[in-house]
C-alpha positions in Angstrom: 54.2 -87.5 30.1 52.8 -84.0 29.5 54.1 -81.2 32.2 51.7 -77.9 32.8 53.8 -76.0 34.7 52.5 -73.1 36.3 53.8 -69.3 36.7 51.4 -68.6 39.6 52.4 -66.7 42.8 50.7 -67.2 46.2 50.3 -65.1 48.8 52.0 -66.5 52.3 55.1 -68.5 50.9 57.4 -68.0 47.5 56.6 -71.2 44.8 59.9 -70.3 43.2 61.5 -73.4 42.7 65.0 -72.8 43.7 65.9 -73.5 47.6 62.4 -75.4 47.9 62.2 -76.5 51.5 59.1 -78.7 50.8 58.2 -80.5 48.0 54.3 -81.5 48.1 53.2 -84.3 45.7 49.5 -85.2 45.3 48.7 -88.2 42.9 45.3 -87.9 41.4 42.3 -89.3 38.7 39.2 -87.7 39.2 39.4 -85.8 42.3 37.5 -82.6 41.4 35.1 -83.0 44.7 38.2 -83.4 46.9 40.8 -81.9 45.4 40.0 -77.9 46.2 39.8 -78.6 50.1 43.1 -79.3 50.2 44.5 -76.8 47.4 42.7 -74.8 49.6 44.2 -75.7 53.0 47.8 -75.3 51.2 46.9 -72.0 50.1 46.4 -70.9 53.8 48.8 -71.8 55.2 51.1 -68.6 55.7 54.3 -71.3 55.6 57.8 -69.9 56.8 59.0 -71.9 53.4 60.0 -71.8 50.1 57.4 -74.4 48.8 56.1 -76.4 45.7 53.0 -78.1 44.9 53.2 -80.7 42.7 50.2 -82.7 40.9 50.2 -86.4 39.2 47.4 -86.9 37.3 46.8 -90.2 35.6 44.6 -88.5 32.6 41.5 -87.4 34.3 38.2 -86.9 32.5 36.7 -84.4 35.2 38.3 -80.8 36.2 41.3 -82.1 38.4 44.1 -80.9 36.0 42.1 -77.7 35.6 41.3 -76.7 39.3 45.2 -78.0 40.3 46.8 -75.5 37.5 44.1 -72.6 38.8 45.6 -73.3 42.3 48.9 -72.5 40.9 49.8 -76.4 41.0 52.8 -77.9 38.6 50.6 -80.7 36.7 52.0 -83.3 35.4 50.1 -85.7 33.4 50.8 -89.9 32.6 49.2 -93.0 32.5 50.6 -95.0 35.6 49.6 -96.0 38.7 49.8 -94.7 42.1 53.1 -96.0 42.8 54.5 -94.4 39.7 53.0 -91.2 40.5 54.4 -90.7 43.4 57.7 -91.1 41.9 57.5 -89.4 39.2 56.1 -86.3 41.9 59.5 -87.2 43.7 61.2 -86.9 41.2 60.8 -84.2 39.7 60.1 -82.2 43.1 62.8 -79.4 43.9 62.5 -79.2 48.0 64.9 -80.5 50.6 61.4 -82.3 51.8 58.5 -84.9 49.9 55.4 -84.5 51.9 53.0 -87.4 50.0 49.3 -86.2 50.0 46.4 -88.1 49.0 44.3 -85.6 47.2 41.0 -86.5 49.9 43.0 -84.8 52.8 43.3 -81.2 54.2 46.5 -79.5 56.6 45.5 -77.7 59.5 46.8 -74.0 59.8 50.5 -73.9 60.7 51.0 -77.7 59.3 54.2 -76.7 57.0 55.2 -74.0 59.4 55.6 -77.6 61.9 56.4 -80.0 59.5 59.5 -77.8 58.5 61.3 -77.0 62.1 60.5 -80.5 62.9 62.3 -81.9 59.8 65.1 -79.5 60.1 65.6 -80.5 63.9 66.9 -84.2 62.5 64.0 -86.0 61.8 64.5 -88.2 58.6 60.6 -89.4 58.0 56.9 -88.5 59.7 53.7 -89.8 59.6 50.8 -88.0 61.1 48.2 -88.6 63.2 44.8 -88.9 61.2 41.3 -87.0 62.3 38.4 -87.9 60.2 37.4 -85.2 57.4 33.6 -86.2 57.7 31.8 -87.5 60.2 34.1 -86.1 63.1 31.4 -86.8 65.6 31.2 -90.7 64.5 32.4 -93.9 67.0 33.1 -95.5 64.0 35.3 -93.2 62.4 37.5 -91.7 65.3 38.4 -95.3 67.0 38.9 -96.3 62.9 41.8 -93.5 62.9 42.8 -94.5 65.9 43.5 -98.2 65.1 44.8 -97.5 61.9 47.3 -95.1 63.5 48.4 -97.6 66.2 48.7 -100.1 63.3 51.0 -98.2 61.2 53.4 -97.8 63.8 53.9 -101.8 63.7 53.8 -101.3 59.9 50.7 -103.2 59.8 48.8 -100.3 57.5 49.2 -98.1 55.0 50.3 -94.6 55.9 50.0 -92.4 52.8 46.4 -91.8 53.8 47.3 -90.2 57.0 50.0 -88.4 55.0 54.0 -89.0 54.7 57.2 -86.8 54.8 60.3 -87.6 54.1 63.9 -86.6 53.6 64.8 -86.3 50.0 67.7 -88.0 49.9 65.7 -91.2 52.2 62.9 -91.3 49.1 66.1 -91.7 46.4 68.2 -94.1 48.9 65.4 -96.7 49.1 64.4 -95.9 45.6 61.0 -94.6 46.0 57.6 -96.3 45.5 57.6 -100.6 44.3 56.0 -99.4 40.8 55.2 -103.4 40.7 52.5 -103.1 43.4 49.2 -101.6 42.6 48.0 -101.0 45.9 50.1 -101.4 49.2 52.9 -99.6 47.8 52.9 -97.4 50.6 53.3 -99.9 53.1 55.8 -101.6 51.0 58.0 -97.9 51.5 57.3 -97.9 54.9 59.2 -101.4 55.5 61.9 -99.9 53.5 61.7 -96.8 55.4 62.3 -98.0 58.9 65.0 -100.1 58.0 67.3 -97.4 57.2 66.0 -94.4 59.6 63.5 -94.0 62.1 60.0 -92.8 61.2 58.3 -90.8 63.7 54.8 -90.5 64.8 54.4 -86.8 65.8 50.8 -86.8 68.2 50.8 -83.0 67.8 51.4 -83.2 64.1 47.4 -84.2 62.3 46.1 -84.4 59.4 42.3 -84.7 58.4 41.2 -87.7 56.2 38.9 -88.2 54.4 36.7 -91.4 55.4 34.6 -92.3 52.2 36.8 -95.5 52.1 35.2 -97.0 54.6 32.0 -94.7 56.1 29.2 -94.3 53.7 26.3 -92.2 55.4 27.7 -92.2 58.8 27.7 -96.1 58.7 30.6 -98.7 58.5 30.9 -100.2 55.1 31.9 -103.3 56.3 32.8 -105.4 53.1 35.4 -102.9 52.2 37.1 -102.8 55.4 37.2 -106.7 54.6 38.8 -105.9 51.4 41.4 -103.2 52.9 42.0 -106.0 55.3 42.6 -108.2 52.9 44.7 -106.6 50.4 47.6 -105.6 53.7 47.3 -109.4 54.6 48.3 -110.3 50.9 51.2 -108.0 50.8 52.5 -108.6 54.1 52.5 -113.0 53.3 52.8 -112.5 49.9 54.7 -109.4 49.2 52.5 -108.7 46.2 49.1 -106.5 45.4 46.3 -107.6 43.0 46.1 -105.6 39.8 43.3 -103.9 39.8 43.4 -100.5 42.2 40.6 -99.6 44.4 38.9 -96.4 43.3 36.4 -94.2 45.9 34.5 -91.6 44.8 
């Protein structure tokens, strides 16, 4: 594994790495379209917190490395898959905090400024409410978000697409991310999540999406929301994932 590990200073909240209050991890391969909106959002957020932003890159062939280290990003770059790099962002994160990102998402104003008092006041693990990043005017799209975020509270979804928090300590108790599972390993650490604190479902707390999973043109893509569908139903009877991870561009 190769670490770049940036010097760079923002404006709005100190990256030094000592007392970190968050720790933000965004796995990536091939995100150059996406990835600046939400280097971006970070970057404005004029946070009340020491934090970190921390980028997994599984040996990209676009500009992801180099647009994450001229964001003042640490990089650090293996060969795994998305469970892996998420643990490997955990791991090596400094803050009190892990906020998981997927690199197709972008924080409001004030979202670590939130985040923060709402984790210090006892809260142990958050997921947020998702808002589509395109097509915010779409049926399709909002009442998507909507299921999915009624869904996840049964733990009948994945979550890291509508973002996840969590205590430190939690991510290390439960032993992070099933590096088995090639997809679904989210869902997988929500299920071992909730069964050793409570995860909370903040409705003021949102995050914006991005939708090209599943909208292509402003219309449903309808065999992939088969296939999403299909890939939680074989982890939740089978407790498994294919091998082959789904990649949207």
């Amino acid at each position: 594994m190769r670490i770049l590990k940036s010097k760079v200073q923002r404006s709005g909240c100190d990256y030094d790495l000592h007392g970190v209050d968050i720790s933000i991890v965004i796995p990536t391969l091939n995100e150059e379209k996406y990835l600046p909106r939400l280097l971006k959002s970070i970057r404005a957020q004029k946070a009340e917190c020491k934090f970190e932003v921390i980028v997994v890159d599984g040996f990209s062939t676009d500009g992801t490395v180099d647009i994450a280290k001229r964001f003042g990003a640490d990089v650090l770059v293996a060969k795994t898959n998305i469970a892996e790099a998420r643990n490997i962002g955990g791991l090596y994160a400094k803050g009190r905090f892990l906020l998981f990102l997927d690199a197709d998402t972008v924080i409001p104003i004030g979202f670590l400024n939130d985040l923060k008092h709402l984790l210090e006041g006892g809260v142990k693990c958050v997921i947020f409410r998702p808002e589509p990043l395109e097509y915010a005017r779409s049926l399709f799209a909002r009442i998507g978000y909507v299921l999915g975020w009624i869904l996840c509270r049964f733990r009948l979804t994945n979550p890291c697409y509508m973002g996840l928090a969590i205590d430190r300590s939690i991510f290390k108790n439960v032993g992070g991310f099933d590096e088995r599972l090639v997809y679904s390993e989210d869902l997988d650490f929500l299920w071992k999540v909730s069964r050793v604190v409570r995860v909370y479902y903040p409705k003021q707390l949102s995050i914006y999406s991005s939708t090209r999973r599943w909208v292509e043109n402003g219309r449903l893509r309808i065999s992939e929301c088969f296939k999403m569908a299909f890939r939680i139903i074989q982890y939740l009877v089978l407790r498994k994932s294919g091998m082959e991870y789904p990649i949207y561009r």
